[in-house]
N, CA, C and O of each residue as an XYZ file, in Angstrom:
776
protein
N     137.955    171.442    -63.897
C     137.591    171.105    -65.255
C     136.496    170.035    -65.234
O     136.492    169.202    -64.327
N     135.457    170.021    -66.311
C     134.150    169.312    -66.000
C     134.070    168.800    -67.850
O     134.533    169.503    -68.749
N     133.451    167.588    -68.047
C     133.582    167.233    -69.518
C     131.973    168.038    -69.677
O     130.918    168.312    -69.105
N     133.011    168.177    -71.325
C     132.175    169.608    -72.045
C     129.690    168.973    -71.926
O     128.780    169.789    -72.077
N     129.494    167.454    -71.644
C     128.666    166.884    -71.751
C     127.875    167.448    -70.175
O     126.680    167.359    -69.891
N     129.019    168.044    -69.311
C     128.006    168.135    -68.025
C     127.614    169.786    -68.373
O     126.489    170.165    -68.047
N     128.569    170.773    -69.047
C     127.999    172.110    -69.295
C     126.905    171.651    -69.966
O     126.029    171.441    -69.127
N     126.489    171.369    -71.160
C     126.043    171.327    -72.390
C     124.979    170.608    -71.431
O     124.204    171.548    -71.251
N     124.448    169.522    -70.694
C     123.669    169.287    -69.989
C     122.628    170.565    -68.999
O     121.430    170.837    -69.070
N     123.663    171.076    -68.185
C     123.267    172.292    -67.551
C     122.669    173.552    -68.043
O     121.931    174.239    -67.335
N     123.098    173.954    -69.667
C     122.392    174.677    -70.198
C     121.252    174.409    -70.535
O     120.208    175.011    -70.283
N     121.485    173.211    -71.296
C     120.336    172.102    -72.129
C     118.674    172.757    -71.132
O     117.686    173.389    -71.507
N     119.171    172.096    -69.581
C     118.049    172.032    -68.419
C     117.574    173.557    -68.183
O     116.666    173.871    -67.413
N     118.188    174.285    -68.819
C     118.083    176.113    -68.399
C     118.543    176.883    -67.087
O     118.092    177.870    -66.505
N     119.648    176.016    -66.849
C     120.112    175.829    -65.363
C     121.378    177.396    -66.055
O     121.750    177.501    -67.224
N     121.717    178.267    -65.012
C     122.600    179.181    -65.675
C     124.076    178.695    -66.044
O     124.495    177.591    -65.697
N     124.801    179.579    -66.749
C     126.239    178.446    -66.226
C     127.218    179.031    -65.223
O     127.441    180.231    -65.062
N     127.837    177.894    -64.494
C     128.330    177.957    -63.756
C     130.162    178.331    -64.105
O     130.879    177.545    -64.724
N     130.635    179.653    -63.561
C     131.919    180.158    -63.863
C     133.016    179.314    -63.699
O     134.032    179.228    -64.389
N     132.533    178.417    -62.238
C     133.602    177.944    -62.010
C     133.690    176.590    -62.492
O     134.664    176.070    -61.947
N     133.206    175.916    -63.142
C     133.114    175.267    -63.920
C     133.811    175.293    -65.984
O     133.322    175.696    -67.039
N     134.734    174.820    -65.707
C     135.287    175.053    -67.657
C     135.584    173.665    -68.328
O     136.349    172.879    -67.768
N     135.054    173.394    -69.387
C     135.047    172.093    -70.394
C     136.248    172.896    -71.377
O     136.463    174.069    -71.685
N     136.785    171.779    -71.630
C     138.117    172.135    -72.532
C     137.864    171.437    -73.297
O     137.434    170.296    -73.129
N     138.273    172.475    -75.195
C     137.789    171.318    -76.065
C     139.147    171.804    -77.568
O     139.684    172.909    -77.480
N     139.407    171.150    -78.415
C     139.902    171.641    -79.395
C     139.391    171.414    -80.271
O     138.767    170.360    -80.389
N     139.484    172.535    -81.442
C     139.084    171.852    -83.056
C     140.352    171.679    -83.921
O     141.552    171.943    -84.004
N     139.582    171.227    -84.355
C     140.484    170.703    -86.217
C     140.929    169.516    -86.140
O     140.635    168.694    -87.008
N     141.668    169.223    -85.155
C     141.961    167.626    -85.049
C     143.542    167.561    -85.575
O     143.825    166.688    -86.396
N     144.473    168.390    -85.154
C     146.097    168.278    -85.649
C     146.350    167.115    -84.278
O     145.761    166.937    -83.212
N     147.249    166.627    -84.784
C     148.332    165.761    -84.361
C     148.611    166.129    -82.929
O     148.399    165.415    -81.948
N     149.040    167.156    -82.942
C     149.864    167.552    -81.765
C     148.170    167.699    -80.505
O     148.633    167.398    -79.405
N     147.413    167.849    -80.411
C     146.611    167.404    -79.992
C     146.382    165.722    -79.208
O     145.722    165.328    -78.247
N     147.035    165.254    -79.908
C     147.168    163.227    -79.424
C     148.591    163.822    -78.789
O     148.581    164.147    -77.601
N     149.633    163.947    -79.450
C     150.906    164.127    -79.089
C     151.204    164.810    -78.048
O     151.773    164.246    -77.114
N     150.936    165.956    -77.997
C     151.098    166.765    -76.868
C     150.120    167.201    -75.572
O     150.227    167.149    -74.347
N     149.268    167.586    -76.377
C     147.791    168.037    -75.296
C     147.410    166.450    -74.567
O     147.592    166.306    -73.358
N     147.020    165.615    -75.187
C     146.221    164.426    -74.307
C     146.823    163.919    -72.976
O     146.324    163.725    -71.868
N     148.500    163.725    -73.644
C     149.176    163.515    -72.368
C     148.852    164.150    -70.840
O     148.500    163.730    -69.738
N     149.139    165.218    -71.372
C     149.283    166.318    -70.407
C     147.784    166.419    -69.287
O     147.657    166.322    -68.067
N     146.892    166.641    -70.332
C     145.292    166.305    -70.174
C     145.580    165.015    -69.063
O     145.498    165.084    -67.836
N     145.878    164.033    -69.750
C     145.042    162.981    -68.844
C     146.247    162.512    -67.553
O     145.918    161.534    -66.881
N     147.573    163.172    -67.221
C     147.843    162.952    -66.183
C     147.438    163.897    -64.542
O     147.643    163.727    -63.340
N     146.593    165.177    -65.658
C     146.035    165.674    -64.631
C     145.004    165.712    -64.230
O     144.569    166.371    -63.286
N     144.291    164.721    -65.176
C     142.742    164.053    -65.200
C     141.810    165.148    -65.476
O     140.777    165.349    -64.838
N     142.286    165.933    -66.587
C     141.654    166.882    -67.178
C     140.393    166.369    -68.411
O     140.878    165.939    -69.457
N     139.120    166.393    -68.340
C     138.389    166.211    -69.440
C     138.603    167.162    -70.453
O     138.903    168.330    -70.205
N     138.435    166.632    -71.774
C     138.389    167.685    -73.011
C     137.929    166.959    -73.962
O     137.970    165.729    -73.951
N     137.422    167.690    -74.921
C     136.442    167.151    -76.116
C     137.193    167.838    -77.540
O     137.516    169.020    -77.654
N     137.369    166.769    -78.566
C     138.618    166.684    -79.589
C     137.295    166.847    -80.852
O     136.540    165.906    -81.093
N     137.203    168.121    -81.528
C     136.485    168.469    -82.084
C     137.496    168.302    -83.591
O     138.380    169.107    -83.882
N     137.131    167.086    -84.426
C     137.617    166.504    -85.669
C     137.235    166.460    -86.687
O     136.279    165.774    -87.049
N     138.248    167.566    -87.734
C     137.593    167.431    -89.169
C     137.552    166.262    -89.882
O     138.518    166.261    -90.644
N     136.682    164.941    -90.039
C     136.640    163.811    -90.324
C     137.190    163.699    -91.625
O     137.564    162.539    -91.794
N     137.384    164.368    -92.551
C     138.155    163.798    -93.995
C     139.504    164.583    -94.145
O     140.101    164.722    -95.213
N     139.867    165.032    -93.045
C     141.521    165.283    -92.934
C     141.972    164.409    -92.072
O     143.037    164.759    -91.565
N     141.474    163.188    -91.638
C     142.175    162.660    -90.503
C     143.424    162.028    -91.747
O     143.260    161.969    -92.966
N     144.475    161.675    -91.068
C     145.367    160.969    -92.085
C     145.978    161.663    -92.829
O     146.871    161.267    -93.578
N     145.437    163.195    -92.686
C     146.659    164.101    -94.056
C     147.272    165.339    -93.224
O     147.773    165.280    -92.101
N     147.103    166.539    -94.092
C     147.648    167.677    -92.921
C     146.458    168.700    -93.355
O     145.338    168.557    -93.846
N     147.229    169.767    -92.947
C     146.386    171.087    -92.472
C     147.313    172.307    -93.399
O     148.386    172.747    -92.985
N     146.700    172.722    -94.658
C     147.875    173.850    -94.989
C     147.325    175.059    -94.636
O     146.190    175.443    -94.917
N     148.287    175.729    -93.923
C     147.958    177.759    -93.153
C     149.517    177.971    -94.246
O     150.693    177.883    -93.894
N     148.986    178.248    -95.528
C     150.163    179.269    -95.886
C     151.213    178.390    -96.151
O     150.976    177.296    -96.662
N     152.687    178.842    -95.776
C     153.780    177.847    -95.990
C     153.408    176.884    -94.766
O     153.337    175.809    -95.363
N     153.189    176.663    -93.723
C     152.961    175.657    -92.919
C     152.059    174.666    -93.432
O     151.113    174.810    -94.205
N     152.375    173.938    -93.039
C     151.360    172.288    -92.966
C     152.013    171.338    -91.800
O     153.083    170.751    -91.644
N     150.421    171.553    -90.837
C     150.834    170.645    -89.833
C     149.491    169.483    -89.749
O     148.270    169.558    -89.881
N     150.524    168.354    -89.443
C     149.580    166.990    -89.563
C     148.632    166.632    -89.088
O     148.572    167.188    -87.991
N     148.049    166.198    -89.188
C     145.979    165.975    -88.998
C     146.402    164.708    -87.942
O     147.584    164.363    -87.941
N     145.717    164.213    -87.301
C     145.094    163.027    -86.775
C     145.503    162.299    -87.322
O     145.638    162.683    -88.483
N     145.958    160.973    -87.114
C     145.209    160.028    -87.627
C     144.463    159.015    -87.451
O     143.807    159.297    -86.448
N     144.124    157.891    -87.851
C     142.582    157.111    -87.714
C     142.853    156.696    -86.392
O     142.129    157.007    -85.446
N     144.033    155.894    -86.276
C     144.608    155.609    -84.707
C     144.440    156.086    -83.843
O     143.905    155.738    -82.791
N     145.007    157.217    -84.265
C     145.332    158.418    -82.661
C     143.404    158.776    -82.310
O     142.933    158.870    -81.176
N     142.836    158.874    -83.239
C     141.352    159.170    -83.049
C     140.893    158.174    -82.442
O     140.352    158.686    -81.462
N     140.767    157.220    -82.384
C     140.354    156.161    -82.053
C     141.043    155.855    -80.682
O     140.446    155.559    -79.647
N     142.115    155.949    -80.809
C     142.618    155.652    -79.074
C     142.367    157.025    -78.175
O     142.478    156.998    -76.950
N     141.976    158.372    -78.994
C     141.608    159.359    -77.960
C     139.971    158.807    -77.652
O     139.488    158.723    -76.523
N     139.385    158.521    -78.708
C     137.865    158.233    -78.086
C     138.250    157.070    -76.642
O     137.673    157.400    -75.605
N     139.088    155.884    -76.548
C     139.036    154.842    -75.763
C     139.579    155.544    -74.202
O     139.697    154.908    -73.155
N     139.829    156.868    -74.376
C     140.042    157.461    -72.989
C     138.917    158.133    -71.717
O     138.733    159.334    -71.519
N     138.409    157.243    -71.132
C     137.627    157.502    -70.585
C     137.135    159.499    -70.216
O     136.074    160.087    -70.005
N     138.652    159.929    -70.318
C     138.263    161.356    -69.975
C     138.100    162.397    -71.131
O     137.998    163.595    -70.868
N     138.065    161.732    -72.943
C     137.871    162.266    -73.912
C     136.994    161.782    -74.297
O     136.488    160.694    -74.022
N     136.556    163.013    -75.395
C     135.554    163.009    -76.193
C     135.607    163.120    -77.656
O     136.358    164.084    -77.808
N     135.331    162.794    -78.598
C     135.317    163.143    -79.918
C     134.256    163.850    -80.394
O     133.191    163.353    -80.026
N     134.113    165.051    -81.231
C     133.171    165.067    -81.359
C     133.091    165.993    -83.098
O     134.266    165.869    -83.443
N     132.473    166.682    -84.113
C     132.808    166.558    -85.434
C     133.013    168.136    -86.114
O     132.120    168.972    -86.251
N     134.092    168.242    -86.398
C     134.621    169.846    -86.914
C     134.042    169.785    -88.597
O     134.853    170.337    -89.341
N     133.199    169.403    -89.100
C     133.266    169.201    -90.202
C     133.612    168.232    -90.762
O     134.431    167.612    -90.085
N     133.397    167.793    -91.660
C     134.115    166.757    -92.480
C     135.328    167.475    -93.202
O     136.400    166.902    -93.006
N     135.389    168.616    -94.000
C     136.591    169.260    -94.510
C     137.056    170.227    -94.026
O     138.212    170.469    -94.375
N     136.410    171.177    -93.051
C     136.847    172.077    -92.490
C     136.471    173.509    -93.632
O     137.225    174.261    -94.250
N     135.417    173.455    -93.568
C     134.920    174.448    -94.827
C     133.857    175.448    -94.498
O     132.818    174.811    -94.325
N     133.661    176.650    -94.344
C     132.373    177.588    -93.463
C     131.627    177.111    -94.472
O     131.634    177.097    -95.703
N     130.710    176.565    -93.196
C     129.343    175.857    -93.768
C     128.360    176.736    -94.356
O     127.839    176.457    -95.436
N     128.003    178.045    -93.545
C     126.966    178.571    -94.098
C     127.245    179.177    -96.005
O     126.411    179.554    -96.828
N     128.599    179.047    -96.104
C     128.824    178.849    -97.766
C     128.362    178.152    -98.468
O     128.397    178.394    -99.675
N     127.594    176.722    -97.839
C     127.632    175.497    -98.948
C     126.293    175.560    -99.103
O     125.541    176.035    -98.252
N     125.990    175.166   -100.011
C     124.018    174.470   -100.942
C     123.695    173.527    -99.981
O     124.513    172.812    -99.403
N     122.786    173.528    -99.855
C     121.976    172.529    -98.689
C     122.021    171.448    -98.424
O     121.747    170.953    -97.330
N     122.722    170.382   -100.327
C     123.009    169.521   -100.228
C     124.085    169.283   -100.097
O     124.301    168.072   -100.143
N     125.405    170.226    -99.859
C     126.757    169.433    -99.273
C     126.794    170.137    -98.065
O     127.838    169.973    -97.434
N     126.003    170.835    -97.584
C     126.103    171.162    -96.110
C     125.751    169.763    -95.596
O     126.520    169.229    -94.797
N     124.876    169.265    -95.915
C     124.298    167.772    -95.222
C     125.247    166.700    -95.630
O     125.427    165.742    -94.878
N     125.879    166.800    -96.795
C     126.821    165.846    -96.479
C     128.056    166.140    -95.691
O     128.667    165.177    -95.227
N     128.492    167.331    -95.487
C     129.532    167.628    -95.095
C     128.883    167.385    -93.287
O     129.938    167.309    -92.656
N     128.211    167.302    -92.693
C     127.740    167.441    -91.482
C     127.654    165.818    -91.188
O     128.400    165.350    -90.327
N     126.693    164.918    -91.943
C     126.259    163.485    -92.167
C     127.456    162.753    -91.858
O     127.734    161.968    -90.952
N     128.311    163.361    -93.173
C     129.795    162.252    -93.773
C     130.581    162.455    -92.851
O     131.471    161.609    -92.761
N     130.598    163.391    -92.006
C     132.004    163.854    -90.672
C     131.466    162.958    -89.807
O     132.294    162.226    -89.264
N     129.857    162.728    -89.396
C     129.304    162.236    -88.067
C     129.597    160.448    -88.076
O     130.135    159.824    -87.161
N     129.015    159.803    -89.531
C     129.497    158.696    -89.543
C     130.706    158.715    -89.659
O     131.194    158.681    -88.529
N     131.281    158.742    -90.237
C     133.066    158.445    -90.374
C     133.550    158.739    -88.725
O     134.380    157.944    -88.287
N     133.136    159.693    -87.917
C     134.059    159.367    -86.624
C     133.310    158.700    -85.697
O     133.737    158.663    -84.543
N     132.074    158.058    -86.024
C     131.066    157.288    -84.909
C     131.554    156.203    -85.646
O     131.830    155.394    -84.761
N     131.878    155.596    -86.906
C     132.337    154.273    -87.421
C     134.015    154.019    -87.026
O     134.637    153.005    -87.344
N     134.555    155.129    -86.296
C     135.836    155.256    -86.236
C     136.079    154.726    -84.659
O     136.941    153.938    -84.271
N     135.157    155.336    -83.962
C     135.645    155.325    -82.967
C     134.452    154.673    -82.046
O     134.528    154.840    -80.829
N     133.320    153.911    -82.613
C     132.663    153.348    -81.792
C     131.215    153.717    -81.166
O     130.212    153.008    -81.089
N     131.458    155.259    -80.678
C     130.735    155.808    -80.231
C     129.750    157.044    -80.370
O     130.541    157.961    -80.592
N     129.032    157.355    -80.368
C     127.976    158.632    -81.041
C     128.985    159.451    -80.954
O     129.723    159.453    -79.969
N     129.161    160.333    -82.085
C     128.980    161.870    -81.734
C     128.224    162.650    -81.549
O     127.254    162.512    -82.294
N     128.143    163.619    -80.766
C     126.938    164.077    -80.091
C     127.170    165.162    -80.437
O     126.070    165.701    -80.562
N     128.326    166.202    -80.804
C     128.483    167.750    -80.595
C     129.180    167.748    -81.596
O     130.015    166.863    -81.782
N     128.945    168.902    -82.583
C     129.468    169.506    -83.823
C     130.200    170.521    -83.363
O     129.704    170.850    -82.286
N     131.020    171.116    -83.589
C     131.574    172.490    -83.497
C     132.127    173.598    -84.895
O     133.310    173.543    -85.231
N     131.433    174.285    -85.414
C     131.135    174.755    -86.646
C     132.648    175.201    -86.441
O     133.137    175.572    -85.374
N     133.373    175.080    -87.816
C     134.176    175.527    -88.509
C     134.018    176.624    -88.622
O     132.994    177.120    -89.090
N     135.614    177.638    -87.966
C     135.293    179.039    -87.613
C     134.701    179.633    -87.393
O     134.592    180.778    -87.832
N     133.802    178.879    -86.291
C     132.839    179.296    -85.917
C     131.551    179.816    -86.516
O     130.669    180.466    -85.954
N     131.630    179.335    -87.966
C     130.400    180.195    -88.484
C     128.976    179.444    -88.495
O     128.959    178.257    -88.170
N     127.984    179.982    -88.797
C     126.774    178.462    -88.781
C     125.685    180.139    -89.368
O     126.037    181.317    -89.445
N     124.872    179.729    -89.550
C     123.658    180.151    -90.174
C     122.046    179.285    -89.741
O     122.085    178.148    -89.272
N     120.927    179.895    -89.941
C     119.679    179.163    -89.548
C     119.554    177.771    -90.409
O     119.180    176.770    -89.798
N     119.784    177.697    -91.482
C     120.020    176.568    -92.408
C     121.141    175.708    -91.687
O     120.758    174.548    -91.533
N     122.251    175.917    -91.266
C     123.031    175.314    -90.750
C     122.609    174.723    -89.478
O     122.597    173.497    -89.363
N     122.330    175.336    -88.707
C     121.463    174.859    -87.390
C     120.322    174.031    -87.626
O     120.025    173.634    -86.499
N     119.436    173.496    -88.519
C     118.497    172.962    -88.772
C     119.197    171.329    -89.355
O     118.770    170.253    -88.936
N     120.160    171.445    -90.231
C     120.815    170.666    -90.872
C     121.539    169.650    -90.098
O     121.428    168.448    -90.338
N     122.580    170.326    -88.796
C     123.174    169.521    -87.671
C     121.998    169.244    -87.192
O     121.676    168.082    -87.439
N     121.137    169.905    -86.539
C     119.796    168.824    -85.463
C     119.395    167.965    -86.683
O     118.657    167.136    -86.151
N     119.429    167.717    -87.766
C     118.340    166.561    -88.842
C     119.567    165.865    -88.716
O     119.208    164.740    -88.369
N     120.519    165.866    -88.774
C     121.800    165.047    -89.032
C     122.234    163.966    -87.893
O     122.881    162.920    -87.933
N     121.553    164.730    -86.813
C     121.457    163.663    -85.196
C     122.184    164.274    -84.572
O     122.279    163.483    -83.633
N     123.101    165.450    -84.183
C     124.062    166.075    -83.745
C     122.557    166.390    -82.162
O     121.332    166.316    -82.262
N     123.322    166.679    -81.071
C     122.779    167.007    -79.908
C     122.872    168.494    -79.448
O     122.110    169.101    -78.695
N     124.126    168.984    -80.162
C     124.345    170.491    -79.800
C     125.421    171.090    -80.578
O     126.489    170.484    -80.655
N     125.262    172.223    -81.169
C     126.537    173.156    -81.964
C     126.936    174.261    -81.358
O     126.289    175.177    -80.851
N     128.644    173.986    -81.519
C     128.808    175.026    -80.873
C     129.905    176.171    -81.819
O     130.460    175.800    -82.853
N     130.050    177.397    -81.317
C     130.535    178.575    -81.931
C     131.650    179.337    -81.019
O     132.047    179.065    -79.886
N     131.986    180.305    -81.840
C     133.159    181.326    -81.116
C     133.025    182.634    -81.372
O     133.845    183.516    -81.119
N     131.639    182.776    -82.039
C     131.669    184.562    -82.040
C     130.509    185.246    -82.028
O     130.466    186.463    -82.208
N     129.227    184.329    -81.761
C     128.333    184.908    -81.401
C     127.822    184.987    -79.721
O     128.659    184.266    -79.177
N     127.050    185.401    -78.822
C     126.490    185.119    -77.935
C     126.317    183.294    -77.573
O     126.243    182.573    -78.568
N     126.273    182.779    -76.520
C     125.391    182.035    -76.052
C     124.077    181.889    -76.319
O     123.216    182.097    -75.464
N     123.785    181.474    -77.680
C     121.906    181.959    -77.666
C     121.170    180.119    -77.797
O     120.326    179.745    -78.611
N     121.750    179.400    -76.867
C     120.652    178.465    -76.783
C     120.740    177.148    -77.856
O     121.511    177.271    -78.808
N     120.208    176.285    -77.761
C     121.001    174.905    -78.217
C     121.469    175.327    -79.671
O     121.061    176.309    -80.290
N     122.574    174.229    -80.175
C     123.026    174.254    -81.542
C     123.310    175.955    -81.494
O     123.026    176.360    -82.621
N     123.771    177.144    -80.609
C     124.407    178.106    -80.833
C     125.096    178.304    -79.294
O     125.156    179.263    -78.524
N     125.471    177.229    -79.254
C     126.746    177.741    -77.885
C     128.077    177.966    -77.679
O     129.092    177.270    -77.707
N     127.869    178.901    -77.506
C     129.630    179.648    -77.249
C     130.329    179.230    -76.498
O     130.034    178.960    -75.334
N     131.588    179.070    -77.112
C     132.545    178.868    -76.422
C     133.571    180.120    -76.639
O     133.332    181.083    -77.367
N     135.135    179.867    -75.629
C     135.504    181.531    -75.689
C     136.898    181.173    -76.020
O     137.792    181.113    -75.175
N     137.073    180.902    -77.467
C     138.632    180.883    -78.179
C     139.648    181.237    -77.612
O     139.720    182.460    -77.493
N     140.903    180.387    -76.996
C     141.645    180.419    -76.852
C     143.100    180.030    -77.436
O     143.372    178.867    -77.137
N     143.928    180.553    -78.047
C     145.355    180.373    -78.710
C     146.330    180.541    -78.268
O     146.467    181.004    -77.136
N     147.726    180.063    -79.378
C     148.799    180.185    -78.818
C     149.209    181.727    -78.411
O     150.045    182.079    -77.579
N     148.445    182.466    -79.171
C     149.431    183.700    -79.390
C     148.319    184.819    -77.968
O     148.497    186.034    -77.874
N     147.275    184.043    -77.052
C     147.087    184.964    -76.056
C     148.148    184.375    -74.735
O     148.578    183.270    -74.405
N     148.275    185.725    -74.239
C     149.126    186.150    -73.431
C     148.515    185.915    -71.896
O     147.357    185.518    -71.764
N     149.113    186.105    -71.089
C     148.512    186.187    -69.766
C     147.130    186.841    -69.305
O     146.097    186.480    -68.741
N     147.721    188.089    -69.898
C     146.742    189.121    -69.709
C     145.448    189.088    -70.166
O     144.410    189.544    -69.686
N     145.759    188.251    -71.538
C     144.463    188.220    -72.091
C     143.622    186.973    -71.868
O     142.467    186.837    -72.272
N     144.358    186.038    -71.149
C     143.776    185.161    -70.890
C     143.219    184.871    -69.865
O     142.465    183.909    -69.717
N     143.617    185.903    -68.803
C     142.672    186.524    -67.680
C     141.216    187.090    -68.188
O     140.108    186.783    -67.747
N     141.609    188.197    -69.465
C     140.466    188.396    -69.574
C     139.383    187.999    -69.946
O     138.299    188.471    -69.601
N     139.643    186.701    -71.007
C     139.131    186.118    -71.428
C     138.187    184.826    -70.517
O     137.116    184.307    -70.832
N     139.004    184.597    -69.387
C     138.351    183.706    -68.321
C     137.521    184.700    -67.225
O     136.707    184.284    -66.400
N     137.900    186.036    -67.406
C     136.938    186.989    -66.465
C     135.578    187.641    -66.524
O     135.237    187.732    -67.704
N     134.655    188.140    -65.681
C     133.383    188.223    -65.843
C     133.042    189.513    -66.965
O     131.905    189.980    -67.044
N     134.040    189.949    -67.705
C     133.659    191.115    -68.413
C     134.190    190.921    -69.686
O     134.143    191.895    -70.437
N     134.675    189.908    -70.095
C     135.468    189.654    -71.394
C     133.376    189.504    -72.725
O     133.199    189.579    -73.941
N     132.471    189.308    -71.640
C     131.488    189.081    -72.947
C     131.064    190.585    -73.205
O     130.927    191.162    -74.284
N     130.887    191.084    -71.849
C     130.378    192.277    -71.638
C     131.334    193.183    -73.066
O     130.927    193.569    -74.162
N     132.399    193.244    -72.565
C     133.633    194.272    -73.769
C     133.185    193.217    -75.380
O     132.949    193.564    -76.537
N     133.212    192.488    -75.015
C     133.470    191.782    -76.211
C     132.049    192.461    -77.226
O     132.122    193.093    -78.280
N     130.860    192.062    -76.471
C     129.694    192.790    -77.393
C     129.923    194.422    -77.577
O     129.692    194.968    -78.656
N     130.282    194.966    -76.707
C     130.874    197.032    -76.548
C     131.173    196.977    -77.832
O     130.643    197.755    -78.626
N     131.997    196.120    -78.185
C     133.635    196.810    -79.197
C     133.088    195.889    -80.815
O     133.558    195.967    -81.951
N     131.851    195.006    -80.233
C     131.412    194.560    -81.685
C     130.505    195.701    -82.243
O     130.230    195.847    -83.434
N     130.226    196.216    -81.571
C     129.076    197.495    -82.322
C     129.820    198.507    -83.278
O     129.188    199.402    -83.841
């Protein structure tokens, strides 16, 4: 495991990427993330980058009848002070950006970046679009906003502010999580988008 800043470097340079190499990162910013994942993370000196919707820290997350708890200012703040984490900004509300008018896309991008660089000390450098979606307006908006790189889950790898990453959940299985770490999961993946 390598922090998500040495991939994102290596592409940056046009260097290819390297397989054996994986940055671990989460979005949304729930609780159980500080609670459960960091632990675990940092006794095996695992890097990972904590991708945080900045105006849910402190409340929850509703999916339906569930609601599970957000961050809070604390737990954010003591994940940034871990040398092997990263913070970096899911949005400010967690809202598909390429939906919004130009002017709350920029605040929603702006208001997430200060609030967790005033939170926790340190730049954020990497956005990670909310469900992955982003648009050319959107990509223009994070680079004016100071962001260093955006990243996604359902398009190609196509080059700064559109880098893929390859979604992983509770509900994949072994199998699929082979495939998903194997050299043909992009290959099928574009097949079966046509």
């Amino acid at each position: 495991m390598v922090p998500l800043s040495r991939v994102l470097e290596r592409r940056a340079a046009g260097e290819p990427a390297d397989r054996s190499e994986l940055a671990i990162t989460f979005d949304d910013g729930y609780a159980d993330n500080f609670e459960l994942a960091a632990p675990v993370l940092a006794q095996h000196r695992f890097p990972a980058t904590f991708f945080v919707a900045a105006g849910l820290i402190d409340g929850t997350f509703d999916h339906g009848p569930a609601r599970l708890a957000a961050l809070t200012r604390g737990q954010v703040a003591e994940l940034s002070r871990e040398p092997l984490f990263e913070v970096g900004s899911h949005g400010h509300t967690h809202v598909s950006l390429p939906e919004l008018d130009r002017p709350t896309l920029e605040r929603e991008l702006t208001q997430s970046r200060r609030t967790l660089q005033d939170l926790t000390g340190k730049p954020v450098r990497w956005v990670a679009y909310p469900y992955g979606s982003f648009d050319e307006t959107t990509v223009r908006v994070a680079e004016s906003a100071g962001y260093e790189d955006g990243l996604t889950v359902w398009t190609r790898d196509e080059g700064r502010f559109r880098r893929l990453r390859i979604p992983i959940s509770a509900s994949d299985r072994v199998l699929g999580l082979g495939l998903k770490l194997g050299r043909l999961y992009f290959p099928l993946k574009r097949l079966f988008k046509r």
